[in-house]
N, CA, C and O atoms as a Maestro MAE file, in Angstrom:
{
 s_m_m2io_version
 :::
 2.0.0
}

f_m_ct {
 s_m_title
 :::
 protein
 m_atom[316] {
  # First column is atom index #
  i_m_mmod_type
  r_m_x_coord
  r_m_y_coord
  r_m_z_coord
  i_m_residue_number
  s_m_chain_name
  s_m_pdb_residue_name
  s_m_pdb_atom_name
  i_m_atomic_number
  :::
  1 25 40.250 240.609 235.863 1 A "UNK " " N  " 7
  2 3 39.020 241.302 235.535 1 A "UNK " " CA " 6
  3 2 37.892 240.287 235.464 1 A "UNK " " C  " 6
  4 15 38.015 239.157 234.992 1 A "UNK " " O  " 8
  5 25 36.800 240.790 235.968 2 A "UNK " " N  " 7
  6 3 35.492 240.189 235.518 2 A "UNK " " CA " 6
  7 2 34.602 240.331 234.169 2 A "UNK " " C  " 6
  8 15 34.659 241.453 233.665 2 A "UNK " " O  " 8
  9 25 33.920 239.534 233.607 3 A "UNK " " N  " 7
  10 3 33.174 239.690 232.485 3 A "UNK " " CA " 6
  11 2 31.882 238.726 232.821 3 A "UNK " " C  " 6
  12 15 31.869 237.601 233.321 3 A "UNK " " O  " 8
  13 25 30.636 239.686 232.301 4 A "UNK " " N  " 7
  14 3 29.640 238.575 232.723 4 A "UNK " " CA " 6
  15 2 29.277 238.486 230.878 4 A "UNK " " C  " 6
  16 15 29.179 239.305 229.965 4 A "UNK " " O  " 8
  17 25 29.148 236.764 231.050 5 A "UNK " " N  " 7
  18 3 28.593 236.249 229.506 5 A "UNK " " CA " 6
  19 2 27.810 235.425 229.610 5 A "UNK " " C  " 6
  20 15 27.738 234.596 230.516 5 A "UNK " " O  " 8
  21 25 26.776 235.607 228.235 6 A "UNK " " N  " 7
  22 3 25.199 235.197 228.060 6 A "UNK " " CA " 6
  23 2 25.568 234.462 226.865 6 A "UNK " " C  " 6
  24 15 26.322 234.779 225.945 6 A "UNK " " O  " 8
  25 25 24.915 233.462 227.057 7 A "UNK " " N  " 7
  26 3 25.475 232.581 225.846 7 A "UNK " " CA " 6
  27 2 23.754 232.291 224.972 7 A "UNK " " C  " 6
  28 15 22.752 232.527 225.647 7 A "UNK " " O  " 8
  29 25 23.627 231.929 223.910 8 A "UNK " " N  " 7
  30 3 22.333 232.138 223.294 8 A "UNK " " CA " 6
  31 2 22.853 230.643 222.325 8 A "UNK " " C  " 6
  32 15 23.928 230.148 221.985 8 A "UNK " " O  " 8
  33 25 21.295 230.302 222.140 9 A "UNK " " N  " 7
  34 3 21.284 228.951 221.230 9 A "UNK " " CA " 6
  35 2 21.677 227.921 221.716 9 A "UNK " " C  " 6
  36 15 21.535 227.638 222.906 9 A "UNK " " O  " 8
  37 25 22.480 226.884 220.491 10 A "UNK " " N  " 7
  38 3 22.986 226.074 220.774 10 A "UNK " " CA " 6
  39 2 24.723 225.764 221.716 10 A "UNK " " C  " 6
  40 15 25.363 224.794 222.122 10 A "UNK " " O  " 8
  41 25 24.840 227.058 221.689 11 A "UNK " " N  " 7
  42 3 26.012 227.276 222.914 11 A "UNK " " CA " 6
  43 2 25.758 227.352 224.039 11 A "UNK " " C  " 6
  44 15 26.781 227.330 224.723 11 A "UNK " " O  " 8
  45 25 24.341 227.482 224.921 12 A "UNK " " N  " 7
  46 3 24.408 227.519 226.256 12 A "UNK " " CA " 6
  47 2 24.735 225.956 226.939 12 A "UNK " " C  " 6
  48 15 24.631 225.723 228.143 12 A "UNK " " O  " 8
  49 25 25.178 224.883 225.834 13 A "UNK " " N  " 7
  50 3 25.795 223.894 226.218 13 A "UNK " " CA " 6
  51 2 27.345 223.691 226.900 13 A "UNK " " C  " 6
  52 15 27.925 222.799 227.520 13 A "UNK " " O  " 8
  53 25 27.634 224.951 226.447 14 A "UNK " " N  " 7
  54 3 29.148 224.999 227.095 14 A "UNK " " CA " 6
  55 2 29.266 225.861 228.749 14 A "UNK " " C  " 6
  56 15 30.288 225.939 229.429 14 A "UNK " " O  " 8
  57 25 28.315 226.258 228.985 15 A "UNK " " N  " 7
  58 3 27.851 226.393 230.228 15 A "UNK " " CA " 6
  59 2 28.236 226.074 231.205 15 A "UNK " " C  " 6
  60 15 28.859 225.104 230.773 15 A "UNK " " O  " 8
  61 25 28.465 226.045 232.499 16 A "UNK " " N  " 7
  62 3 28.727 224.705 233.758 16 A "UNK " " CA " 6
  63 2 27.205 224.507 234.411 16 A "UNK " " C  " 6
  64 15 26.366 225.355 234.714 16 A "UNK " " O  " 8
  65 25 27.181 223.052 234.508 17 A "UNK " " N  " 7
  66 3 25.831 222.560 234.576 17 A "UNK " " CA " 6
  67 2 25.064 223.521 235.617 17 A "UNK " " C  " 6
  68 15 23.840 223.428 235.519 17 A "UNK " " O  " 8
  69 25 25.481 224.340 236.501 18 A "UNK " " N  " 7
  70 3 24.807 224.836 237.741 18 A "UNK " " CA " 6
  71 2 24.302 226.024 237.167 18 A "UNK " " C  " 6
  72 15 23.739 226.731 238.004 18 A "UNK " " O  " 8
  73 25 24.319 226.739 235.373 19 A "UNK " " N  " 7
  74 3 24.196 227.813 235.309 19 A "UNK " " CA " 6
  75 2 23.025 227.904 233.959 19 A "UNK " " C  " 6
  76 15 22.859 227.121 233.024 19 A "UNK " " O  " 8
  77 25 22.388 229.067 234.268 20 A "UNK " " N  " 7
  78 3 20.713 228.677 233.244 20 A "UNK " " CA " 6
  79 2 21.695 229.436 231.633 20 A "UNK " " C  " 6
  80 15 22.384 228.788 230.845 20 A "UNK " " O  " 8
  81 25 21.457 230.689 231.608 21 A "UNK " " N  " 7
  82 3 22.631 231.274 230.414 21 A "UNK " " CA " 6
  83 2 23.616 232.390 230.729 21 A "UNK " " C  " 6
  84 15 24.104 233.072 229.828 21 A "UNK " " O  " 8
  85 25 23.897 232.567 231.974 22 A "UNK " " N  " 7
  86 3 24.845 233.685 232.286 22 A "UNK " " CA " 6
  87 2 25.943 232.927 233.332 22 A "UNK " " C  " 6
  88 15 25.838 232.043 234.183 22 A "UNK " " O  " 8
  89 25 27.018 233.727 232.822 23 A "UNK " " N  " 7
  90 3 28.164 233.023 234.332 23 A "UNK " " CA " 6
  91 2 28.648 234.403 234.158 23 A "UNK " " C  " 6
  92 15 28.268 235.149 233.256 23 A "UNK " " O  " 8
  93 25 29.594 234.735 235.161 24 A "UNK " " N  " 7
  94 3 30.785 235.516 235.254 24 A "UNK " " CA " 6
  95 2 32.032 234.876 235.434 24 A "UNK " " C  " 6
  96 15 32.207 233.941 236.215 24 A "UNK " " O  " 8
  97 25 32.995 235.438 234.630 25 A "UNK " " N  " 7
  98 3 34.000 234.625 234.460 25 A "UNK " " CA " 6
  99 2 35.041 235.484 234.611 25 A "UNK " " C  " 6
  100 15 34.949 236.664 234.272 25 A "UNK " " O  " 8
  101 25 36.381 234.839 235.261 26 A "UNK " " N  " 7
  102 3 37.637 235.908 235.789 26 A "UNK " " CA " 6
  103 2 38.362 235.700 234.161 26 A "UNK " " C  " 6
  104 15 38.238 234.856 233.272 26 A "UNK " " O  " 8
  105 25 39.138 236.921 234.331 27 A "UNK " " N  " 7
  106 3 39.674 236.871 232.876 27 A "UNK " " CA " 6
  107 2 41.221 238.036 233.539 27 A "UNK " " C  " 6
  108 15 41.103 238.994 234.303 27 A "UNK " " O  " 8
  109 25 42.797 237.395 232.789 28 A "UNK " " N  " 7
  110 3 43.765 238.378 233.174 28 A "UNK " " CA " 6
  111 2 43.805 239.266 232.564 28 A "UNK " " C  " 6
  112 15 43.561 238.925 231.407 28 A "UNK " " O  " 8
  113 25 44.062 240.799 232.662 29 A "UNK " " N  " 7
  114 3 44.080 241.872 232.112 29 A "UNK " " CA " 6
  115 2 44.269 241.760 230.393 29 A "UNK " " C  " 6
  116 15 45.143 240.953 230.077 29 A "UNK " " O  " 8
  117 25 43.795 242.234 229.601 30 A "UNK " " N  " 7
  118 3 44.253 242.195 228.276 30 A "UNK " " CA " 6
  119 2 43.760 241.074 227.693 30 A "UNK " " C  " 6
  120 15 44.317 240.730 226.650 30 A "UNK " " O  " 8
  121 25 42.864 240.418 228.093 31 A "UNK " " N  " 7
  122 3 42.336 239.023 227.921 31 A "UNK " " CA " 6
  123 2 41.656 239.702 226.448 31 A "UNK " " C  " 6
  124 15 41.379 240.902 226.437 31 A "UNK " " O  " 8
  125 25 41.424 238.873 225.267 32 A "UNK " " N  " 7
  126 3 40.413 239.050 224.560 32 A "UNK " " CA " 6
  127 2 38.993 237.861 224.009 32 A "UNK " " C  " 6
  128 15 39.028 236.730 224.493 32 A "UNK " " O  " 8
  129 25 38.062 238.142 223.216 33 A "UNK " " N  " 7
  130 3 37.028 237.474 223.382 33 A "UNK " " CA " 6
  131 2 37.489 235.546 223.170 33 A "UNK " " C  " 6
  132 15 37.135 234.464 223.638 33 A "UNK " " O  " 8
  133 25 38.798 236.269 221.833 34 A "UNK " " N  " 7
  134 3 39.228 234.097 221.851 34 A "UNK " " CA " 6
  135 2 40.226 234.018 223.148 34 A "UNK " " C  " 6
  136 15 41.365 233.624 222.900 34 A "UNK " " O  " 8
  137 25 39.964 234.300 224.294 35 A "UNK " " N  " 7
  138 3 40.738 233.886 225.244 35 A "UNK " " CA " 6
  139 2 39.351 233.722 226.151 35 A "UNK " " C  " 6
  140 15 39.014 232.587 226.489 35 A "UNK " " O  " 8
  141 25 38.618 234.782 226.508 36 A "UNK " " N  " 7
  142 3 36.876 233.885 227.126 36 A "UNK " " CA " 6
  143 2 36.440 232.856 226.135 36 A "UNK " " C  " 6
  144 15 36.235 231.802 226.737 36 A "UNK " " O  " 8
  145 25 36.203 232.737 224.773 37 A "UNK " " N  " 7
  146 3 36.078 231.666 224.355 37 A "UNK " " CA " 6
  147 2 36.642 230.246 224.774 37 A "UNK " " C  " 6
  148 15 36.029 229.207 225.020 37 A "UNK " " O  " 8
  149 25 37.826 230.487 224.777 38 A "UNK " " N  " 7
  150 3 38.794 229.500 225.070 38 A "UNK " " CA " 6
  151 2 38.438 228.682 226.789 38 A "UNK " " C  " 6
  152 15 38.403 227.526 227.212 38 A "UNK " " O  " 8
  153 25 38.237 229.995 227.336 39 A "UNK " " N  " 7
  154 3 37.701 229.370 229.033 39 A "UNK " " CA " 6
  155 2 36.671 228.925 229.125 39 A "UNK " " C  " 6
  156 15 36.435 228.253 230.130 39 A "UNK " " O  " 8
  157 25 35.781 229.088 228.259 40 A "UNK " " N  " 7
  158 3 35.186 228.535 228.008 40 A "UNK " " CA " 6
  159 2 34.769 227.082 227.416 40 A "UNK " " C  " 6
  160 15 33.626 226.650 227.267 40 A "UNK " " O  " 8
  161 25 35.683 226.607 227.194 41 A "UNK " " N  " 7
  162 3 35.986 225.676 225.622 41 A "UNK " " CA " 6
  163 2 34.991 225.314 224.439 41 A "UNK " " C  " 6
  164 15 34.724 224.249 223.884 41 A "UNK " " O  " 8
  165 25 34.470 226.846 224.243 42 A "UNK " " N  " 7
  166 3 34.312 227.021 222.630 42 A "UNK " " CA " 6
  167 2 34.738 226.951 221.662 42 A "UNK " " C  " 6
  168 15 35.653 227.767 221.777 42 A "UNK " " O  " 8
  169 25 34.839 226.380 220.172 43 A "UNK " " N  " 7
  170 3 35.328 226.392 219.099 43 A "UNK " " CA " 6
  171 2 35.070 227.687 218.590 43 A "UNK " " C  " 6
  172 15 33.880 227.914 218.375 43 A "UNK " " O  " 8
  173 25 35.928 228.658 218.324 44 A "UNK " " N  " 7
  174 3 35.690 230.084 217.744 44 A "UNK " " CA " 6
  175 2 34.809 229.566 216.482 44 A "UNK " " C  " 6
  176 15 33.932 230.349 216.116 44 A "UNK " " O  " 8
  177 25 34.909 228.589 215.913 45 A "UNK " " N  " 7
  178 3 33.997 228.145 214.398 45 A "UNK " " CA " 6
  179 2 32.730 227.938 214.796 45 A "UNK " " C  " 6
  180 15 31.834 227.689 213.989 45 A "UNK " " O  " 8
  181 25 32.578 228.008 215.858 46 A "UNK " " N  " 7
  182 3 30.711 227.469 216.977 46 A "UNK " " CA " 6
  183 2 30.390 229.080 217.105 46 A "UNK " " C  " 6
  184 15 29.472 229.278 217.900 46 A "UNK " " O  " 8
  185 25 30.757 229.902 216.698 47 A "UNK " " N  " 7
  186 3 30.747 231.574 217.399 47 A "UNK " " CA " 6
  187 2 30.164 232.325 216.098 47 A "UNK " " C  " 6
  188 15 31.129 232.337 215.335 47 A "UNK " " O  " 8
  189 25 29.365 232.794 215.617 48 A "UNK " " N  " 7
  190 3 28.670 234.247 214.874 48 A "UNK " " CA " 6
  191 2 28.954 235.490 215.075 48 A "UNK " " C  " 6
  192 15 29.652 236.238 214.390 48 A "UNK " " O  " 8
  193 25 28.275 235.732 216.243 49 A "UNK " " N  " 7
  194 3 28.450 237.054 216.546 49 A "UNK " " CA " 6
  195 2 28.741 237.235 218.454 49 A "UNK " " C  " 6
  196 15 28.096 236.728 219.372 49 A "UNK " " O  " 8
  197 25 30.073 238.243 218.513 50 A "UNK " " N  " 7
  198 3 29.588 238.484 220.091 50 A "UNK " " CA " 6
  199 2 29.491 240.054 220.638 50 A "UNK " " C  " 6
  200 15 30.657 240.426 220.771 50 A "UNK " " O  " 8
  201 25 28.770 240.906 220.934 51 A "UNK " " N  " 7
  202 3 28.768 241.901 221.365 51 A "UNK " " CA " 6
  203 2 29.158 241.878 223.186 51 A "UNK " " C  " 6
  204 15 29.076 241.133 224.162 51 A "UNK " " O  " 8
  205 25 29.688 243.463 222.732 52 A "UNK " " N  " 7
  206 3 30.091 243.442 223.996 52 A "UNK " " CA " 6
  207 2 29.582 245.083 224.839 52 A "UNK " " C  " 6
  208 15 29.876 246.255 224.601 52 A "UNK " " O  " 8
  209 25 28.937 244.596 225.606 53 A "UNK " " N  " 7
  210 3 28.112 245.745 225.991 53 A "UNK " " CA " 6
  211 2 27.535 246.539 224.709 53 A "UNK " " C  " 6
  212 15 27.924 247.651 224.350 53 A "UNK " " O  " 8
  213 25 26.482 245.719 224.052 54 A "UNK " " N  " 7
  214 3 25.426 245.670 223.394 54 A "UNK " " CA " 6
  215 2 26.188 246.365 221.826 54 A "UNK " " C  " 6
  216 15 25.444 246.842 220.969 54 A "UNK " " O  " 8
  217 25 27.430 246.339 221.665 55 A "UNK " " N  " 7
  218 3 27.764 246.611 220.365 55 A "UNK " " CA " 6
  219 2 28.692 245.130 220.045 55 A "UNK " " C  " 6
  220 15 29.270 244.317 220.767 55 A "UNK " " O  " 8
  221 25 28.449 245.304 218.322 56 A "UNK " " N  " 7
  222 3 29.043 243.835 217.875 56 A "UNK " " CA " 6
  223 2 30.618 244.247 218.177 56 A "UNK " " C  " 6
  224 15 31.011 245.381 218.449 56 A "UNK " " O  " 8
  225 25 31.369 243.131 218.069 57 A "UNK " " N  " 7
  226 3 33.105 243.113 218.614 57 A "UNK " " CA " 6
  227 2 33.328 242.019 217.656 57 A "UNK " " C  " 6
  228 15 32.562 241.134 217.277 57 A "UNK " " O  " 8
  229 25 34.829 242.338 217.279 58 A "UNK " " N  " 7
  230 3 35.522 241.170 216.814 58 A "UNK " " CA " 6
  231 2 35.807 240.117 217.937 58 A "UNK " " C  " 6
  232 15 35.761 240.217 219.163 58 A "UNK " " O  " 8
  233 25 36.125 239.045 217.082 59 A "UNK " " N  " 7
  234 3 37.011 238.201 217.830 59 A "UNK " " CA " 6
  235 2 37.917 238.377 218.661 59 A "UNK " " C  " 6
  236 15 38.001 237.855 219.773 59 A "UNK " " O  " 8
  237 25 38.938 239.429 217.962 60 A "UNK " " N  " 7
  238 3 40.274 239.454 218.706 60 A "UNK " " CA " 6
  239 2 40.424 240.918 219.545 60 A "UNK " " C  " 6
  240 15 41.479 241.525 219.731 60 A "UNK " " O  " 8
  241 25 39.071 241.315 220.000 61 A "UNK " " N  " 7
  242 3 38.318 242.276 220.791 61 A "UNK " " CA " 6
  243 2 38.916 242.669 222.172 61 A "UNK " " C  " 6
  244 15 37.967 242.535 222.945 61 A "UNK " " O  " 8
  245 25 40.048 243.104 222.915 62 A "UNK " " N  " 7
  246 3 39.982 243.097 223.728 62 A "UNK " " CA " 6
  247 2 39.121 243.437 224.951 62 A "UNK " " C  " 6
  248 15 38.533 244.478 224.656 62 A "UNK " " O  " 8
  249 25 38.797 243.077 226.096 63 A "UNK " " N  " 7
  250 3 37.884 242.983 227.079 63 A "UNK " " CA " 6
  251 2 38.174 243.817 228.037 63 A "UNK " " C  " 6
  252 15 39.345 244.070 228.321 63 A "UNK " " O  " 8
  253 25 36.994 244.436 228.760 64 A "UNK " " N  " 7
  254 3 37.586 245.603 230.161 64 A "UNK " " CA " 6
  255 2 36.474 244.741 230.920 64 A "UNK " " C  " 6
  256 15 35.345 244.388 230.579 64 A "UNK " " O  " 8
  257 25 37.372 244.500 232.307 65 A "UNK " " N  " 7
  258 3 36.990 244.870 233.576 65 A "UNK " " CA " 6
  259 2 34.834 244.932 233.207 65 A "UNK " " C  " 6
  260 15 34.428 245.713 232.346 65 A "UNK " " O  " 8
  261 25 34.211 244.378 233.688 66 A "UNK " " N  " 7
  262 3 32.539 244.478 233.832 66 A "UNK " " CA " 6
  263 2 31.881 244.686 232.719 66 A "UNK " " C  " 6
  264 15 30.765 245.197 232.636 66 A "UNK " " O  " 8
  265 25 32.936 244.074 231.334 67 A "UNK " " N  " 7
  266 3 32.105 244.409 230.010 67 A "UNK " " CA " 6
  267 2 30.882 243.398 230.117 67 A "UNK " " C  " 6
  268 15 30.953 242.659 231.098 67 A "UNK " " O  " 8
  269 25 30.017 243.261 229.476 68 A "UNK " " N  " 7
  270 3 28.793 242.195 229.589 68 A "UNK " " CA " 6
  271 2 28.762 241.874 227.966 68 A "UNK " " C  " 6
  272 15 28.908 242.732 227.095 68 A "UNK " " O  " 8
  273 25 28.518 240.298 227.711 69 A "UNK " " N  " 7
  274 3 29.251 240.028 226.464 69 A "UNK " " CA " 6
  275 2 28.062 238.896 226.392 69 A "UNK " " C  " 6
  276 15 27.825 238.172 227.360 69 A "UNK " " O  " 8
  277 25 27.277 238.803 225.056 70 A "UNK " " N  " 7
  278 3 26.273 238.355 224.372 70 A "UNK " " CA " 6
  279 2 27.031 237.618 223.449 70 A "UNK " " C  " 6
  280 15 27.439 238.384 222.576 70 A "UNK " " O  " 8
  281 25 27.477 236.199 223.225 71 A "UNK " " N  " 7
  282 3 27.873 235.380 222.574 71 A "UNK " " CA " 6
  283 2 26.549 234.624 221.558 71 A "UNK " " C  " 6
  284 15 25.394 234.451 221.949 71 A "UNK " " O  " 8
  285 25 26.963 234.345 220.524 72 A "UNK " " N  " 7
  286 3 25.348 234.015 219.117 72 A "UNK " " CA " 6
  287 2 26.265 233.279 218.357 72 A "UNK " " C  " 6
  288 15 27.298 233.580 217.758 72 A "UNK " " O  " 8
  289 25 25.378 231.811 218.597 73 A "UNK " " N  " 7
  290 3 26.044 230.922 217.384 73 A "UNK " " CA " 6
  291 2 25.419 231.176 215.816 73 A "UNK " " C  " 6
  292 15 24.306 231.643 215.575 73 A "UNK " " O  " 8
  293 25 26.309 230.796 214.941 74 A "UNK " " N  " 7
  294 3 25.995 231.225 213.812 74 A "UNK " " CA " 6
  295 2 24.600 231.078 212.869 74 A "UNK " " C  " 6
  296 15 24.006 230.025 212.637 74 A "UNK " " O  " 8
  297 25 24.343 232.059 212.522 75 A "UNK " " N  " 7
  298 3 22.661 231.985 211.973 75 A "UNK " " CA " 6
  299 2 22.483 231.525 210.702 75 A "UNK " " C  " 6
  300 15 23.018 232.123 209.769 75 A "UNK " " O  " 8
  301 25 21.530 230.141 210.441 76 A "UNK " " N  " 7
  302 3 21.583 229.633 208.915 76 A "UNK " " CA " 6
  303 2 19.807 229.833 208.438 76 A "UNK " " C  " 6
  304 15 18.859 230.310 209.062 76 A "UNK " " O  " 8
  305 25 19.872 229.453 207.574 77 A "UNK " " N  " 7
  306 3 18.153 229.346 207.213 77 A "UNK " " CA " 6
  307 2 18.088 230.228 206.061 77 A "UNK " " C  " 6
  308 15 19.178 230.469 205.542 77 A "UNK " " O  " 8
  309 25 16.856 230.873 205.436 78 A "UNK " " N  " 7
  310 3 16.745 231.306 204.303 78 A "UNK " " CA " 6
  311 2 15.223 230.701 203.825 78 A "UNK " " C  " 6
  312 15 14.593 229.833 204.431 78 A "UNK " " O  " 8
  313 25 14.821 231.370 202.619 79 A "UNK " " N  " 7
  314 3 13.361 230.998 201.946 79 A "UNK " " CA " 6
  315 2 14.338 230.032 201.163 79 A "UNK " " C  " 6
  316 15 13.896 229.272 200.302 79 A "UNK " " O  " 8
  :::
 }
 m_bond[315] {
  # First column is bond index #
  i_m_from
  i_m_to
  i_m_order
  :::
  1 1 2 1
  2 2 3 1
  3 3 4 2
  4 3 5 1
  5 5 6 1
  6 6 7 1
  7 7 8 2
  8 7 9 1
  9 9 10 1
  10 10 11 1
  11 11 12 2
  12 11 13 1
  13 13 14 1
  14 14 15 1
  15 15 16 2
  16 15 17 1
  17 17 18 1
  18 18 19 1
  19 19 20 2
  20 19 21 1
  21 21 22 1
  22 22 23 1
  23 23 24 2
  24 23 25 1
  25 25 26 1
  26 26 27 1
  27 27 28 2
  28 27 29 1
  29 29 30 1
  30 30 31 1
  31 31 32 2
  32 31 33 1
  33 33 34 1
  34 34 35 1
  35 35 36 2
  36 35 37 1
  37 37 38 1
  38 38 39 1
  39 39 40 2
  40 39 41 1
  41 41 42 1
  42 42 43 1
  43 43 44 2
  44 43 45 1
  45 45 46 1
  46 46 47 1
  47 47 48 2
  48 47 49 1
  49 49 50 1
  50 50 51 1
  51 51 52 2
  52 51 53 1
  53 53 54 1
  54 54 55 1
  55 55 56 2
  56 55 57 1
  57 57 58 1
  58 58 59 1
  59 59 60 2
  60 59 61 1
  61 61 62 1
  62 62 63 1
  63 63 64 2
  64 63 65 1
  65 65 66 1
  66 66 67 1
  67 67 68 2
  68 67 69 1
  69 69 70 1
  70 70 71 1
  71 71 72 2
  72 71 73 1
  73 73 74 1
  74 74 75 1
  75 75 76 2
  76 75 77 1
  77 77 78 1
  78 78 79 1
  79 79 80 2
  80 79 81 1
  81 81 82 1
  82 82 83 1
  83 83 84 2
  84 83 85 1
  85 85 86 1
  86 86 87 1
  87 87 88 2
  88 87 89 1
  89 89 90 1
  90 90 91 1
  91 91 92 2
  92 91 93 1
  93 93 94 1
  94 94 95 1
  95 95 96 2
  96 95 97 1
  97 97 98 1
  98 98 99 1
  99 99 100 2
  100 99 101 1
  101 101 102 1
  102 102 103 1
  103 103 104 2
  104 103 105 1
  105 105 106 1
  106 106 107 1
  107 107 108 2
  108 107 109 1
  109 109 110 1
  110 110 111 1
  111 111 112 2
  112 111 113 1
  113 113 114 1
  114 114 115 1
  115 115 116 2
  116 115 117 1
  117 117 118 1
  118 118 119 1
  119 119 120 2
  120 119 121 1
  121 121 122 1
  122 122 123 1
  123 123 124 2
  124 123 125 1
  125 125 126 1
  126 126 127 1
  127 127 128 2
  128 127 129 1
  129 129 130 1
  130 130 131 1
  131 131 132 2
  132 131 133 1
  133 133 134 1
  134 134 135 1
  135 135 136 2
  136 135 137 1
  137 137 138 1
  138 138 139 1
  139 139 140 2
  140 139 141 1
  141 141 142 1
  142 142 143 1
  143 143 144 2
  144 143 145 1
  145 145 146 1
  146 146 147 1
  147 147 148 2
  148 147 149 1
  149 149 150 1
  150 150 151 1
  151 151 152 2
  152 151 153 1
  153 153 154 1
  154 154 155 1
  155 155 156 2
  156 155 157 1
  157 157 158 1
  158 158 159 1
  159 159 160 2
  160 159 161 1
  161 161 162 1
  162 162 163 1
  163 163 164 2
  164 163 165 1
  165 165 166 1
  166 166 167 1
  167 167 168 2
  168 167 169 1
  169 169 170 1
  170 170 171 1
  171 171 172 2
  172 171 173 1
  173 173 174 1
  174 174 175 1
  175 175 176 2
  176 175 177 1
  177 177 178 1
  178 178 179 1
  179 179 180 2
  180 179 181 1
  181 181 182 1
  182 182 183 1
  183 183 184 2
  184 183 185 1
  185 185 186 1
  186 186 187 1
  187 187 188 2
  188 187 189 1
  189 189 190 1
  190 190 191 1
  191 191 192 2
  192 191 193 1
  193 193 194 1
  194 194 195 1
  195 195 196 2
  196 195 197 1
  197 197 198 1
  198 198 199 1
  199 199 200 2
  200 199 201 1
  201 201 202 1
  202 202 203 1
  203 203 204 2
  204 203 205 1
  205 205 206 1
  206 206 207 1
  207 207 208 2
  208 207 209 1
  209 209 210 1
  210 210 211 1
  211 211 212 2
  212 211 213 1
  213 213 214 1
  214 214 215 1
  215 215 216 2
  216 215 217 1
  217 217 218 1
  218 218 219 1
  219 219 220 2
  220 219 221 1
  221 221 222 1
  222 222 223 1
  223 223 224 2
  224 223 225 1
  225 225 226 1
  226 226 227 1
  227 227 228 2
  228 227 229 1
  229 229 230 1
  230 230 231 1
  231 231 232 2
  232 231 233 1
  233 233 234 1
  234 234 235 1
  235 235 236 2
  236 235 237 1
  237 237 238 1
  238 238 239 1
  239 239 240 2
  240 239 241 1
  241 241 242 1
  242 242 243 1
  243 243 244 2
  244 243 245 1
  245 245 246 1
  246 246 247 1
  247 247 248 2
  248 247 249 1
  249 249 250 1
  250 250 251 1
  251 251 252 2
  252 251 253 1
  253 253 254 1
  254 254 255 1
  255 255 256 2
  256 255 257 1
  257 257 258 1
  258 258 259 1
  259 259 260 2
  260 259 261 1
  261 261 262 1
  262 262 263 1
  263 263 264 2
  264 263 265 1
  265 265 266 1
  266 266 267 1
  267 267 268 2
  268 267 269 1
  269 269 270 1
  270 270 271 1
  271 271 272 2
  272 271 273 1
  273 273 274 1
  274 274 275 1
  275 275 276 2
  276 275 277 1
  277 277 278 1
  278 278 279 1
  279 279 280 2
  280 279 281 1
  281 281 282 1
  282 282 283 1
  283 283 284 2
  284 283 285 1
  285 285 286 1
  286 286 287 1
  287 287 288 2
  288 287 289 1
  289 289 290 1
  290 290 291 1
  291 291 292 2
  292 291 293 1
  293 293 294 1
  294 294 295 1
  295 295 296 2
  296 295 297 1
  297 297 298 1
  298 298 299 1
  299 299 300 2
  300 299 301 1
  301 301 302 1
  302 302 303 1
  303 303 304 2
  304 303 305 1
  305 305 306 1
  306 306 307 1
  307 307 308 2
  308 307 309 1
  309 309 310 1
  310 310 311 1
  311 311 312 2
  312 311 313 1
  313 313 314 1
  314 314 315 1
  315 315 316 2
  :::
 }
}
């Protein structure tokens, strides 16, 4: 299956250099988000939030075939 992922922040470092913030990435059936993480080589602890086709998903989320997946490193700050 295919999945296209947008990476935001300080994660579009895990990127491959030829790509601005989106790749598509092959993934085997039943794949879930810590297995694109993983092909990625993200630290799931580098990860906040990831939606998947514009709703939030767990981690252990499984993936379909042309989901589109918004990866957000974790948000700090405060007054």
């Amino acid at each position: 299956m295919r999945v296209t992922v947008k990476l935001f922040g300080g994660l579009r470092k895990y990127l491959p250099a030829s790509t601005d913030r989106c790749v598509e990435i092959e993934l085997p059936d039943g794949a879930t988000a810590v297995d694109l993480l993983a092909r990625l080589r993200i630290p799931p602890d580098h990860v906040g939030v990831i939606a998947a086709n514009q709703q939030q998903v767990e981690k252990t989320a499984t993936l379909h075939d042309g989901d589109e997946l918004h990866v957000f490193a974790p948000l700090a700050g405060g007054l």
